[in-house]
KOLFI-17372 format. One line per field, with one value per residue: residue number from 1; residue in one letter; chain; x, y, z of N, C-alpha, C in turn. Coordinates in Angstrom, 1 decimal. Layout:
<pts>
pos [NUM | ...]
code [A | ...]
unit [A | ...]
n_east [X | ...]
n_north [Y | ...]
n_up [Z | ...]
ca_east [X | ...]
ca_north [Y | ...]
ca_up [Z | ...]
c_east [X | ...]
c_north [Y | ...]
c_up [Z | ...]
</pts>
This chain:
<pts>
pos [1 | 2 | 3 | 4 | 5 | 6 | 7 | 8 | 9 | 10 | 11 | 12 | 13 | 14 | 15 | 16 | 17 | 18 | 19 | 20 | 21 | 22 | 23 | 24 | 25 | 26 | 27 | 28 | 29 | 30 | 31 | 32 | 33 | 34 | 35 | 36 | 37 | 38 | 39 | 40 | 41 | 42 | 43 | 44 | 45 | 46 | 47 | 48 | 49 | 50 | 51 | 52 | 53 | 54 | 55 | 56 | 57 | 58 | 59 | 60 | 61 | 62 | 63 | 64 | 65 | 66 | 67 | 68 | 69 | 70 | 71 | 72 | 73 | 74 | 75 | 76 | 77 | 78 | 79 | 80 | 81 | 82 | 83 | 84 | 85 | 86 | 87 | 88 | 89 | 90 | 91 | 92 | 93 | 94 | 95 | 96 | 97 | 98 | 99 | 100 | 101 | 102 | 103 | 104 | 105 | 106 | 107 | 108 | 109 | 110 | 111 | 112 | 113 | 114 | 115 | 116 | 117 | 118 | 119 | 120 | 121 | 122]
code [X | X | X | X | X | X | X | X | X | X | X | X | X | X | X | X | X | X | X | X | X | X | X | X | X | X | X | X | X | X | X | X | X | X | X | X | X | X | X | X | X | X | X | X | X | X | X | X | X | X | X | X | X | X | X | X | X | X | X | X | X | X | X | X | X | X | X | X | X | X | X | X | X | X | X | X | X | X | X | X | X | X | X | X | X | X | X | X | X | X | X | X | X | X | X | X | X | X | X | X | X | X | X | X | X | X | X | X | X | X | X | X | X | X | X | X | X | X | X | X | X | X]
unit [A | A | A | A | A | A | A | A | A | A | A | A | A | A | A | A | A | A | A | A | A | A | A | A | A | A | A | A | A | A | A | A | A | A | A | A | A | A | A | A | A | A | A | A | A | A | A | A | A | A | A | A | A | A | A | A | A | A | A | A | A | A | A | A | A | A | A | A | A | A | A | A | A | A | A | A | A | A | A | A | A | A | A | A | A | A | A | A | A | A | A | A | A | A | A | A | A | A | A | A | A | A | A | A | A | A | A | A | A | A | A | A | A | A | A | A | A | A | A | A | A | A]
n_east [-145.6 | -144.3 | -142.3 | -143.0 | -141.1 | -139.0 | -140.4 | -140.5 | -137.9 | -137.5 | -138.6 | -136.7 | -134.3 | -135.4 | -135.5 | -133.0 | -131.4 | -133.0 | -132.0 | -129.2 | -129.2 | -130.2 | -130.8 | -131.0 | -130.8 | -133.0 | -134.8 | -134.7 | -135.9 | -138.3 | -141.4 | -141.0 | -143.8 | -144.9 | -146.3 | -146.5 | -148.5 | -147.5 | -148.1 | -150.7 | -153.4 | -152.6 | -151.7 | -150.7 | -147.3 | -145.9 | -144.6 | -140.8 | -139.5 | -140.8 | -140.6 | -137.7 | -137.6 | -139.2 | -138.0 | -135.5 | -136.1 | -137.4 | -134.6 | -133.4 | -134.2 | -132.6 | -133.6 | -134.5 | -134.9 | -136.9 | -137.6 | -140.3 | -141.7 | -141.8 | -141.1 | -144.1 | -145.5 | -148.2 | -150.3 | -150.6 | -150.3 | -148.6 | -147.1 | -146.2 | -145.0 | -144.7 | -142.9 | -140.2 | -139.9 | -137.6 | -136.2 | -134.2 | -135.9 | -138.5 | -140.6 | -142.3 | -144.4 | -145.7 | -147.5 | -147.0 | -147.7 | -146.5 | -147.1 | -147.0 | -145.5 | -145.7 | -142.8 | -141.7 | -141.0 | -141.6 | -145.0 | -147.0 | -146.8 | -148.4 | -148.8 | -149.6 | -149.9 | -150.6 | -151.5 | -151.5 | -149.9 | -147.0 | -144.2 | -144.5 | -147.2 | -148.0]
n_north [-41.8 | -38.6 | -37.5 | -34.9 | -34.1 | -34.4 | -32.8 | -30.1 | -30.1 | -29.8 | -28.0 | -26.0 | -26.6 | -25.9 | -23.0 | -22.6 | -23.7 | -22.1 | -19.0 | -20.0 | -19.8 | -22.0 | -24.0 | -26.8 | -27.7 | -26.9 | -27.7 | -30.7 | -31.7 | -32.3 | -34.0 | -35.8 | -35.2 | -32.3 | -29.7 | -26.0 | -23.1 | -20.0 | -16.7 | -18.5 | -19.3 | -18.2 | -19.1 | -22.3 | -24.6 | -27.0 | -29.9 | -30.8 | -29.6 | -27.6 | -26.6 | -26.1 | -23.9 | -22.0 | -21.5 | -20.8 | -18.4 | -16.7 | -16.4 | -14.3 | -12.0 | -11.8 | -12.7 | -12.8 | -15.0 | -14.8 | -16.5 | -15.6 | -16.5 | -19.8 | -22.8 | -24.5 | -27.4 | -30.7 | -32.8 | -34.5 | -35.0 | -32.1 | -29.0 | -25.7 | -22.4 | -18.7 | -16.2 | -13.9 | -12.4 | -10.8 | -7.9 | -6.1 | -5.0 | -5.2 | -5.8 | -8.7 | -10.2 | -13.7 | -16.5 | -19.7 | -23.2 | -26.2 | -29.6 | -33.4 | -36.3 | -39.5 | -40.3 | -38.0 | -35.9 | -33.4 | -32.1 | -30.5 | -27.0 | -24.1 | -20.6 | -18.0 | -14.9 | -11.0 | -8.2 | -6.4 | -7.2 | -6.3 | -4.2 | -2.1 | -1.6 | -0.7]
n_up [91.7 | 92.0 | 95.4 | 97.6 | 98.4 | 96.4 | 93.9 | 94.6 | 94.9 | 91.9 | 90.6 | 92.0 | 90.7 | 88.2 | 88.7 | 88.9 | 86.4 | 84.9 | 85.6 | 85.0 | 82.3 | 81.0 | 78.9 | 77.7 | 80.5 | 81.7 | 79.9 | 80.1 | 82.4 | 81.4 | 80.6 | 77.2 | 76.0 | 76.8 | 78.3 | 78.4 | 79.2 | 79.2 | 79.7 | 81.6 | 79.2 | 77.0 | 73.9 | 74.0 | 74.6 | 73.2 | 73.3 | 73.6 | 71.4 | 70.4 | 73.0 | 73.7 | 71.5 | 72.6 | 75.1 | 74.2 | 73.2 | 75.8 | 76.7 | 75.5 | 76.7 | 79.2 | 81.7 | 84.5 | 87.8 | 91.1 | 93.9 | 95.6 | 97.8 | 99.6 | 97.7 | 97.2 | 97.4 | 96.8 | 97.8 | 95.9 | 92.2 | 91.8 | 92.0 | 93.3 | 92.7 | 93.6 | 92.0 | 90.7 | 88.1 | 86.8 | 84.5 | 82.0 | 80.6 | 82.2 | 84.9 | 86.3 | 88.0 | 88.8 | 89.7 | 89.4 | 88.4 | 88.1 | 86.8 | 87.8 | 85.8 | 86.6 | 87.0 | 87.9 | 86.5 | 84.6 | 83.5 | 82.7 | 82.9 | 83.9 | 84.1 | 85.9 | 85.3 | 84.3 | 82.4 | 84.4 | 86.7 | 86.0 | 86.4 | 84.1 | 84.3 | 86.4]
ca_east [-145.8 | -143.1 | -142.6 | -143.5 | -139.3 | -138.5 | -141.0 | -139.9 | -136.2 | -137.3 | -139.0 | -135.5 | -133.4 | -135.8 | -134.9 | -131.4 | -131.3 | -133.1 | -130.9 | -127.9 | -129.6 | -129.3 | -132.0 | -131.0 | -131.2 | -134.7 | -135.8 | -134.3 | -137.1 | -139.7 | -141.7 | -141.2 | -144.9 | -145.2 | -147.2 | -146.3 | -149.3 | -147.1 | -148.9 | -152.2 | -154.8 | -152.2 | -151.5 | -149.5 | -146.4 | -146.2 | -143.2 | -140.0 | -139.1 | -141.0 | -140.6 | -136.4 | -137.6 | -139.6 | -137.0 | -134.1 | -136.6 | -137.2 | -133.6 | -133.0 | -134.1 | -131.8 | -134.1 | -133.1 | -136.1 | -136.5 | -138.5 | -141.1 | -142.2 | -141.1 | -141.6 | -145.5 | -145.8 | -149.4 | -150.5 | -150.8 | -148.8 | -148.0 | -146.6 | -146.0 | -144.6 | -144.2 | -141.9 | -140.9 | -139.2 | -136.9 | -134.9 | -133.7 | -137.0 | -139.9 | -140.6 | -143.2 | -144.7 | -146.6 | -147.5 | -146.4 | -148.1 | -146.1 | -147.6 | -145.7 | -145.6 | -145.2 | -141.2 | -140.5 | -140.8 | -142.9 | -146.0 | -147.1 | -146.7 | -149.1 | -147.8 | -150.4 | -150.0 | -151.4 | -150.9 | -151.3 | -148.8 | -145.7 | -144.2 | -144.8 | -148.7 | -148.0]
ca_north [-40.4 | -37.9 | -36.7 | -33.1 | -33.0 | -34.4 | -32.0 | -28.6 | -30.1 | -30.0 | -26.6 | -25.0 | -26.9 | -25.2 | -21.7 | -22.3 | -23.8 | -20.3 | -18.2 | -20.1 | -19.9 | -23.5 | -24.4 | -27.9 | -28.4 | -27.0 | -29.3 | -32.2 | -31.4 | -32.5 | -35.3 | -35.1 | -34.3 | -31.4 | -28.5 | -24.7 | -22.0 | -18.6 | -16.9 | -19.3 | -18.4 | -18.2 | -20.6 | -23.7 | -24.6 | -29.0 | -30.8 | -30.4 | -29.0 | -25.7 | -26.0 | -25.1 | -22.3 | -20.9 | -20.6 | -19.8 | -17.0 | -16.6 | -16.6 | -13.1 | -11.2 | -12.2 | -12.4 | -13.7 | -15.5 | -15.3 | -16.7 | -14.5 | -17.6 | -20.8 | -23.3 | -25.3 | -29.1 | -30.7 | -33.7 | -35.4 | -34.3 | -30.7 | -27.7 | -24.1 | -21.3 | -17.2 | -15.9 | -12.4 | -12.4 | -9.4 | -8.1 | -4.8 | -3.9 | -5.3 | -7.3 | -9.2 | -10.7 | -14.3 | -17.6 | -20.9 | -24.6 | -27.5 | -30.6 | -34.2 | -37.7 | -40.6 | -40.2 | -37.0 | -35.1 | -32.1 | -32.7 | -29.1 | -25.5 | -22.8 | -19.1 | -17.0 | -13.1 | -10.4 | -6.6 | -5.7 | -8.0 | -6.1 | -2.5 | -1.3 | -1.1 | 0.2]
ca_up [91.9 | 92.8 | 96.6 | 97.5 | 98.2 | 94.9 | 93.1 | 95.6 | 94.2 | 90.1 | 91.0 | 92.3 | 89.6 | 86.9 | 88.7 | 88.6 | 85.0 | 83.7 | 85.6 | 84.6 | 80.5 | 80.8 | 78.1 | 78.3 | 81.8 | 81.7 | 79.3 | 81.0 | 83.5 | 80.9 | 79.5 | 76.2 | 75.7 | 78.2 | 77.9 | 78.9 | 79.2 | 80.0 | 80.7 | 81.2 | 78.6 | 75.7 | 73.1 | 74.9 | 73.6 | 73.3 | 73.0 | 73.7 | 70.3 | 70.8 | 74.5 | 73.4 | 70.9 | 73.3 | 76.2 | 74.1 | 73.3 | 76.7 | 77.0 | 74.8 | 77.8 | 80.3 | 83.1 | 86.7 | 88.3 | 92.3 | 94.5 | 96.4 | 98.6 | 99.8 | 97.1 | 98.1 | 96.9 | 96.9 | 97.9 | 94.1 | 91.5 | 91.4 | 93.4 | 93.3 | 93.5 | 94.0 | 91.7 | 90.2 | 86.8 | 86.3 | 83.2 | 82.2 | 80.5 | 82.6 | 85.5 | 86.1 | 89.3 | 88.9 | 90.3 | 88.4 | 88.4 | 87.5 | 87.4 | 87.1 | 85.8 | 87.4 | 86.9 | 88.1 | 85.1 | 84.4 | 81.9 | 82.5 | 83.4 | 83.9 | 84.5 | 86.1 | 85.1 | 83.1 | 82.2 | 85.7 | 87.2 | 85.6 | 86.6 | 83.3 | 84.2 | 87.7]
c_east [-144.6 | -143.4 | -143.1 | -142.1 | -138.9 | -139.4 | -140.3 | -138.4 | -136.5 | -138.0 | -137.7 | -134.7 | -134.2 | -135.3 | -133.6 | -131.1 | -131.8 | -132.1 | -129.9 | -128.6 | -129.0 | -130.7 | -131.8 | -131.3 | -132.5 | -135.5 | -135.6 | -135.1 | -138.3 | -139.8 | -141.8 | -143.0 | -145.7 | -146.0 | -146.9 | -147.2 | -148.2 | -147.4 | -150.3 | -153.2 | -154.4 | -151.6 | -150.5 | -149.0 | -146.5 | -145.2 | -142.4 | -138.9 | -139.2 | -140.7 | -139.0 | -136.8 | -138.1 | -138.8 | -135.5 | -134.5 | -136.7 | -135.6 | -132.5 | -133.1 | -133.4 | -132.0 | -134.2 | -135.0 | -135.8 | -137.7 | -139.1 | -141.8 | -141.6 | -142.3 | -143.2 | -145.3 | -147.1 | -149.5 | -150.5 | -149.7 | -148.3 | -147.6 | -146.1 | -145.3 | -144.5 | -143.3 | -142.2 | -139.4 | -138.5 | -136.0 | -135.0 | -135.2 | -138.5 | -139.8 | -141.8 | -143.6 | -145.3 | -146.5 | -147.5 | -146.9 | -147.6 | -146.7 | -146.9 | -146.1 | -145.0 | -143.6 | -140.8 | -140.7 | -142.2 | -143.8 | -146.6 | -146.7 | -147.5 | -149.0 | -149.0 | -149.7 | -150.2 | -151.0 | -150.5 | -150.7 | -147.6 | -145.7 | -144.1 | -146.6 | -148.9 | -148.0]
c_north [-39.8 | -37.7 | -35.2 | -32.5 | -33.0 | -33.3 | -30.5 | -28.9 | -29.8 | -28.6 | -25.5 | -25.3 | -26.2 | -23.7 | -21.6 | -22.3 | -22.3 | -19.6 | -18.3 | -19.6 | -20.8 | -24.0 | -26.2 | -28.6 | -28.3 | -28.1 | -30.8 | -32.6 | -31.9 | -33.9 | -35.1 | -34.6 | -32.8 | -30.1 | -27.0 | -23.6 | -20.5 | -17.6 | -17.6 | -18.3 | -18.0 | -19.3 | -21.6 | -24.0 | -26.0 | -29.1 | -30.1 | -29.5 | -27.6 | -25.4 | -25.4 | -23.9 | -21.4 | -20.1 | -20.2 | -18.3 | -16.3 | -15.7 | -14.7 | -12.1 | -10.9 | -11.6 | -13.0 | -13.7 | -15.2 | -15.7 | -15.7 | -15.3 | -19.0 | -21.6 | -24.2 | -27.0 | -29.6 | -32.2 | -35.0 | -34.6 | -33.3 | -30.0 | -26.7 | -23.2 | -19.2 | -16.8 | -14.2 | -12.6 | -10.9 | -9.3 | -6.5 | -4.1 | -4.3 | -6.0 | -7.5 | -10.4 | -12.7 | -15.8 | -19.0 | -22.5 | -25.5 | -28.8 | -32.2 | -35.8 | -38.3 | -41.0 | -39.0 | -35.9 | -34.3 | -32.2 | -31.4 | -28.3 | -24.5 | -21.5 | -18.5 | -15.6 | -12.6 | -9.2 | -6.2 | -6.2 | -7.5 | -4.6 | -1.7 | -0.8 | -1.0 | 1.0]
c_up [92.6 | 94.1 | 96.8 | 97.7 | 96.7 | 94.2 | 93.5 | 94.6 | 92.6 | 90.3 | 90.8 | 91.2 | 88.0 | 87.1 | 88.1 | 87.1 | 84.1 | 84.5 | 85.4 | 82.6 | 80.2 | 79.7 | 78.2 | 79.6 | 82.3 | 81.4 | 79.4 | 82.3 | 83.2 | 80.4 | 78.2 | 75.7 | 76.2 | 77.7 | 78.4 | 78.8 | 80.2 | 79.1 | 80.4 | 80.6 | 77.1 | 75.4 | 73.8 | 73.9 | 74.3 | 72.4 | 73.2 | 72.4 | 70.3 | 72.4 | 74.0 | 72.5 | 72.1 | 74.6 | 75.9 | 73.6 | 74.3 | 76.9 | 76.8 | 75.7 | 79.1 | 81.7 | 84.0 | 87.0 | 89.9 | 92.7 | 95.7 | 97.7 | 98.9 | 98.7 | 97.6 | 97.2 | 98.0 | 97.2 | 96.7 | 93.4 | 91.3 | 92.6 | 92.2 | 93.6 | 92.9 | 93.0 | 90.9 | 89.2 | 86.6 | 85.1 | 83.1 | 81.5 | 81.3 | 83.8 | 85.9 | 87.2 | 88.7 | 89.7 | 88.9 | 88.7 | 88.3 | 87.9 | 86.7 | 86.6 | 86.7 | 87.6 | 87.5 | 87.4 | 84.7 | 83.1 | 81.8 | 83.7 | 83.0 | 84.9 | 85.1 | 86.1 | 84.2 | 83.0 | 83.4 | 86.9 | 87.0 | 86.6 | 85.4 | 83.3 | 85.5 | 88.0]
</pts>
């Protein structure tokens, strides 16, 4: 099982990798069977095949992630964090889950936010 540094560290290296529009170094993050709910409650994207369509989709918006909180790591395998997605047409508040394998490596992510999370429904 990862540490709660090592996880906090694959947390910050996923920020960086989207702000740089490093789609590789994201999914260098993953086991290949990984799962992504953004936001939780829509269809999950599985495997690293769709996890690349989906963040070079992602990617078309060129939106800069920050953190709103100091990252959290959990006693077992996940941690958390605060973040606020910004781009020129929306931004969008939410909280983020990742949870890991026994290597390190992220097997999911669940996004929490909804209409009322952005400044278009402010």
């Amino acid at each position: 099982m990862p540490t709660e540094l090592e996880m906090k560290d694959v947390l910050r290296r996923y920020l960086d990798s989207f702000n740089a529009g490093d789609v590789d170094g994201i999914l260098a993050l993953f086991a290949p069977d990984a799962v992504v709910e953004d936001p939780y409650g829509n269809e999950p994207v599985v495997g690293l095949d769709d996890l690349r369509k989906f963040y070079e989709f992602a990617m078309t918006f060129e939106s800069k992630l920050t953190l709103d909180a100091p990252v959290r790591a959990s006693h077992g395998s996940a941690a958390a964090m605060a973040l606020t997605s910004t781009s020129e047409v929306i931004t969008i508040g939410a909280i983020s889950v990742m949870e890991f394998d026994s290597d390190g490596r992220v097997t999911s992510i669940k996004a929490y936010w909804g209409t009322t999370d952005n400044d278009a429904e402010q």
